[in-house]
N, C-alpha and C positions, 0 to 999 in steps of 0.2 A: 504494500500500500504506500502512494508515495502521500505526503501533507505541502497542503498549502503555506507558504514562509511569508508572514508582512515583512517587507522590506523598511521598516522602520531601526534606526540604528539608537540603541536605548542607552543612556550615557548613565554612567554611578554618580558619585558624591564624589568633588571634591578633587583630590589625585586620585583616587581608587577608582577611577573611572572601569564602568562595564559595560560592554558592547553589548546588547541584549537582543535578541530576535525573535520571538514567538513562534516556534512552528507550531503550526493548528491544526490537526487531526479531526476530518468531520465525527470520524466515528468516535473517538477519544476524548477528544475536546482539554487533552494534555500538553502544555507549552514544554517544548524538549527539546532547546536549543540555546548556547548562549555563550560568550567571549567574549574576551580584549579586546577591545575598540584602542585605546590608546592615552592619554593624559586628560582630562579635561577639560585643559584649556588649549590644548595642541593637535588634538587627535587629527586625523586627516583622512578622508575615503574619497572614493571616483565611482563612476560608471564602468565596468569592466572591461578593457579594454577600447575606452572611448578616444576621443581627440580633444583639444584644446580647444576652448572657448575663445573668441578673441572679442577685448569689450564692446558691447552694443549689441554683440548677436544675439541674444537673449535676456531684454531690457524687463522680461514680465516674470523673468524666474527668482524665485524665494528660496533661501535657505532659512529653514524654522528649527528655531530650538524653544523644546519645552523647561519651564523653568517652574519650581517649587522655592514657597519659603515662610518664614514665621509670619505672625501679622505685621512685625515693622520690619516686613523685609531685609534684616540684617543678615541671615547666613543665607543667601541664593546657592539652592542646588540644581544644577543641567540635568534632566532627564532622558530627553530623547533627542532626535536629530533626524530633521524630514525636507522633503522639499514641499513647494510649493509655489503655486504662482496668484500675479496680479490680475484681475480682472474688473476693477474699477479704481476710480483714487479712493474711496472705501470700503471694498471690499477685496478677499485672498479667496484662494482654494486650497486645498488640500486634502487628502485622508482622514477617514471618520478614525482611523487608528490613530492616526497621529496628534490627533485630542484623546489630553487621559486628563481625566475628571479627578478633582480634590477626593483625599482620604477620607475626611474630617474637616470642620469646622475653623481650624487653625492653621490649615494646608490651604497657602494665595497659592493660587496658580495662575500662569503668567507665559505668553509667548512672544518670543522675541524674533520677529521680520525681519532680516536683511535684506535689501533690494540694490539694484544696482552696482553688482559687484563680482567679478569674473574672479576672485580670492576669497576665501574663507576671510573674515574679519575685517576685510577691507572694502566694506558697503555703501554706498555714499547715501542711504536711508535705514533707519534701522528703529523700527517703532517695535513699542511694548504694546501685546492686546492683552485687557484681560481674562480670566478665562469666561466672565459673564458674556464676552462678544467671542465665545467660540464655539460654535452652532455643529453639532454631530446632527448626519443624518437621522431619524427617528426611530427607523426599520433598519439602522445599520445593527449586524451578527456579527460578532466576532469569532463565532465558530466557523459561518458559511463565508466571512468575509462577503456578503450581499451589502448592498447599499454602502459601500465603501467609499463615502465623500463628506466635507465639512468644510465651514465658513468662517473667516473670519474679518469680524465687524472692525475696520479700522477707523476709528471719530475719536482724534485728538481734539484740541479746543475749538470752537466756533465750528464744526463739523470739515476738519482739516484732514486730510489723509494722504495716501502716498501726492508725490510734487513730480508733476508731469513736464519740467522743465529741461531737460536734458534728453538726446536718444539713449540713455542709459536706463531711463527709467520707466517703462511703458506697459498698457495694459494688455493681455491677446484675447482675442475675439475669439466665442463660446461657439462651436460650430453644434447647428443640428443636422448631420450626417448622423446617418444608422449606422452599424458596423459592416452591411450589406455592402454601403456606397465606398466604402475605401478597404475593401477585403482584396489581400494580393499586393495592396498599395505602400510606396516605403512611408512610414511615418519616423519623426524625430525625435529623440526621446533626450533630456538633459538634468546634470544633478551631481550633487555632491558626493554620491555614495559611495561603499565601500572597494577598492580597488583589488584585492587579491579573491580571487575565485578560486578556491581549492582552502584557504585557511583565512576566514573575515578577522581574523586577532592580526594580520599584517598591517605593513606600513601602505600608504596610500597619497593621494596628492591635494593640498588645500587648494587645486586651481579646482573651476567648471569645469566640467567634461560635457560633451554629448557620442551621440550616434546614430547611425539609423537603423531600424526596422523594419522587418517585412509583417505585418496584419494578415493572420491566417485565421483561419474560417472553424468555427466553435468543433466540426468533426475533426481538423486536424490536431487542436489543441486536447481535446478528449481524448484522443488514440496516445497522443504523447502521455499524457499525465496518468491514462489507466484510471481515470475518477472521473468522478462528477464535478465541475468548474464552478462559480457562482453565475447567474443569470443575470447580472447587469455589468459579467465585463465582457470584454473581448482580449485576444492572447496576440502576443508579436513575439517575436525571432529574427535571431540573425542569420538569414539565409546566404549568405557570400562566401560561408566557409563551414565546414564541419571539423576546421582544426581548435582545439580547445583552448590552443595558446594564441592566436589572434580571434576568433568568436566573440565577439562583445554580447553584451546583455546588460539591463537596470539589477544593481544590488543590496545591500544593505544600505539604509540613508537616502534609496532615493526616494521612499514613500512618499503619496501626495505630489508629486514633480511631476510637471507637465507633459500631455505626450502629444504633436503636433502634429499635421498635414498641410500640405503645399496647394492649393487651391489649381487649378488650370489659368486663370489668373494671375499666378502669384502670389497671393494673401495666403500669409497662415494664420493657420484656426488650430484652438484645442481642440481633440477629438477625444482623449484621458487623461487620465492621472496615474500614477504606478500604485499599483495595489500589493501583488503578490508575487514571488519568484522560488527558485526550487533552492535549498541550502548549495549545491556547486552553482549559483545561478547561471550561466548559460549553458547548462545540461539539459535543462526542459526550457518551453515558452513561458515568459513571463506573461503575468493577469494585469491588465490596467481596464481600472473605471468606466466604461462611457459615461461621457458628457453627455450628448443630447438624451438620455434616458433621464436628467436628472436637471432638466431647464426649466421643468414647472417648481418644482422643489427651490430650487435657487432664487426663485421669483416670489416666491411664497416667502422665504424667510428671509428676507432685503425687503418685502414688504411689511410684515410683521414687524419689525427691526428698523425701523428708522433712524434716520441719523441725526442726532443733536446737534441744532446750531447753538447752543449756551455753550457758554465757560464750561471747562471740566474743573471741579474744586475738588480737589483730594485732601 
């Protein structure tokens, strides 16, 4: 039996940092996996064999870290490490995994947006949300990984959010393509995640990475995986090689990172998000999200959710 792997990279306390990954067992429902990520405040991961980012390419992509701490915010601990992208000057996307919900009553939780930044730490926007503006699907499983997507409400003061001033820093367009309309199709996939496929406790690189994908069709990704898949994603592969030492694929850390298509046009559009991938990730098809299955949802909770023009008082 093989399990579904969220590609979320789960950070410890402190120095003791822990690479964390949840493998999810439909029939089990046992997380059975986990490792050295790297320092805390250093760690570094890529896209499996991907290429360099050069600045601008990717002005809508997010790297998010989840953050924990007392009520007067004095000891901050890192939790996880996702990506994610911009989709308005106030609102994000990302994985319903990659929102984790307070303990208790004394647990802030808190997520920290970098934008505009082809380097880990070197973002030229980088807002706190709290976790009240970070919106999990309703129907998201985290057994079945279904409904794997989530929101986050950015309204600094006077209803302020990301600064559309720069090509560095920009929103990408929500496509509603089925998975039918770009099945075969290469899509683009980009994110910080983790770089060694065979051991995720390796060293890795603080630049972006991307790469491309081939979008195969729900019977190819069944026969691979030997299982039942979730019903709101569709599966991509790297079709250009069957060598395991250049195969690229999304891996640890890219959760919630955007996955694109090139329009005839020219325009790209989101078409997912990276959901799920297999522990050697490019040994099986990775899972990512559809978007268009989840445009009334997004609309429903940005309406629900409005955005405040008053002062923020803290």
């Amino acid at each position: 039996m093989k399990v579904l792997f969220v590609l979320i990279a789960i950070l410890g306390i402190q120095k003791s940092t822990i690479g964390f990954s949840p493998i999810r067992s439909k029939e089990s429902n046992l997380d059975t996996g986990s490792g050295i990520i790297n320092d805390g405040n250093t760690y570094t991961s890529r896209i499996i064999n991907g290429q360099l980012a050069v600045d601008g390419q990717f002005p809508y992509q997010l790297f998010v870290r989840s953050r924990s701490s007392d009520l007067l915010a004095l000891n901050i601990k890192y939790l996880g490490a996702c990506g994610g992208s911009i989709i308005h000057t106030n609102w994000a996307l990302t994985a319903a995994h990659c929102i984790i919900p307070p303990v208790n009553s004394t647990d802030v939780r808190t997520y920290e947006l970098q934008a505009g930044g082809i380097s880990r730490g070197q973002a030229r926007q980088t807002i706190i949300v709290p976790s009240r503006h970070a919106f999990r699907h309703s129907g998201y499983d985290e057994d079945t990984l279904e409904n794997d997507i989530g929101l986050f409400k950015v309204n600094l003061a006077l209803g302020v959010g990301f600064v559309f001033d720069s090509p560095y820093v920009a929103p990408i367009v929500l496509s509603s393509l089925t998975e039918a309309e770009f099945v075969g199709k290469l899509l683009e996939v980009s994110g910080f995640g983790t770089t060694n496929n065979n051991n995720y406790t390796g060293p890795g690189s603080n630049e972006l990475l991307y790469t491309s994908l081939t979008s195969i069709s729900d019977q190819e990704c069944l026969a691979a995986w030997e299982q039942d898949i979730p019903s709101s994603v569709f599966c991509a592969v790297d079709k250009t090689t069957t060598n395991p030492a250049i195969k690229s694929a999304t891996c640890f850390g890219d959760s919630g990172g955007p996955v694109t298509y090139t329009l005839e046009n020219g325009k790209k559009v989101q078409v997912g998000l990276v959901c799920f991938g297999y522990p050697i990730c490019n040994e099986l098809p990775s899972g990512y999200t559809l978007i268009s299955m989840f445009l009334g949802w997004i609309a429903e909770t940005q309406a629900a959710n409005p955005i405040s023009l008053l002062p923020i008082i803290s």
